[in-house]
C-alpha positions in Angstrom: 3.4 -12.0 3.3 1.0 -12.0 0.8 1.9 -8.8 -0.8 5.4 -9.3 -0.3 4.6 -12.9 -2.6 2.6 -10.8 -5.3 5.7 -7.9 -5.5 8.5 -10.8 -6.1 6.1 -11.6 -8.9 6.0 -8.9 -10.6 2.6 -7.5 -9.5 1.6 -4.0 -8.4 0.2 -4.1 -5.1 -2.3 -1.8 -3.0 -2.5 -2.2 0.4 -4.6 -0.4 3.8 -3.7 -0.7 7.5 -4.7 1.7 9.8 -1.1 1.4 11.1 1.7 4.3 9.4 4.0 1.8 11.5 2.7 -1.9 9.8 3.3 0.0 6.4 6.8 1.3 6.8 8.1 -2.2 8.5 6.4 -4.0 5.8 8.4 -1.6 3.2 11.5 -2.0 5.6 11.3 -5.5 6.0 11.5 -6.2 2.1 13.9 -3.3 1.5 11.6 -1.3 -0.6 12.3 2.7 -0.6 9.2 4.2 0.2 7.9 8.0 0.2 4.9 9.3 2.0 2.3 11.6 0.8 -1.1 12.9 1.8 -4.5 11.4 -0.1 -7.0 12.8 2.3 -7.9 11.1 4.8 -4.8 8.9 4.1 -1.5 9.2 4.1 0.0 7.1 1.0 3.1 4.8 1.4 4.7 4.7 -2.0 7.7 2.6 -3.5 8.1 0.3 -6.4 5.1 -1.4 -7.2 3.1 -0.8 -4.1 0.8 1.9 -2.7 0.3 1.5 0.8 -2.9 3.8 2.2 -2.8 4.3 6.1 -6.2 4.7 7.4 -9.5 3.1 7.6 -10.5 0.5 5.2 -13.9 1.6 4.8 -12.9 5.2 3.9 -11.7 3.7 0.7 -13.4 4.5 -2.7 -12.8 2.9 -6.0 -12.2 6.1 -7.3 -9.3 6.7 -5.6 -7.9 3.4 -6.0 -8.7 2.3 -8.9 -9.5 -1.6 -10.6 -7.8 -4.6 -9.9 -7.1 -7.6 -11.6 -7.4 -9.5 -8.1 -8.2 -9.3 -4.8 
């Protein structure tokens, strides 16, 4: 819900589930086309304004993810 709230705003939005499933409903359930793509070790969920990274959290690096604004 929360990222759905910061999309409808205008935001760009990065989000990590361990769950390919949890990130393709979310992107189905607010009717956002979506791609997939491989980031080793994740796969990346892709659509307008948000970058969903299927994996584990702690595998994240801000290198690969870049700064935010908020969190």
């Amino acid at each position: 819900a929360d990222l759905a709230w910061l999309v409808s705003r205008g935001r760009d939005v990065v989000g990590v589930d361990l769950s390919d499933i949890a990130a393709r409903s979310f992107a189905s359930e607010q009717g956002i086309p979506v791609t997939a793509g491989s980031d080793p070790p994740f796969t990346v969920v892709r659509g307008e304004r948000i970058a969903y990274y299927v994996g584990d959290f702690f595998d994240i690096k801000p290198g690969r993810i870049g700064r935010f604004d908020l969190i």
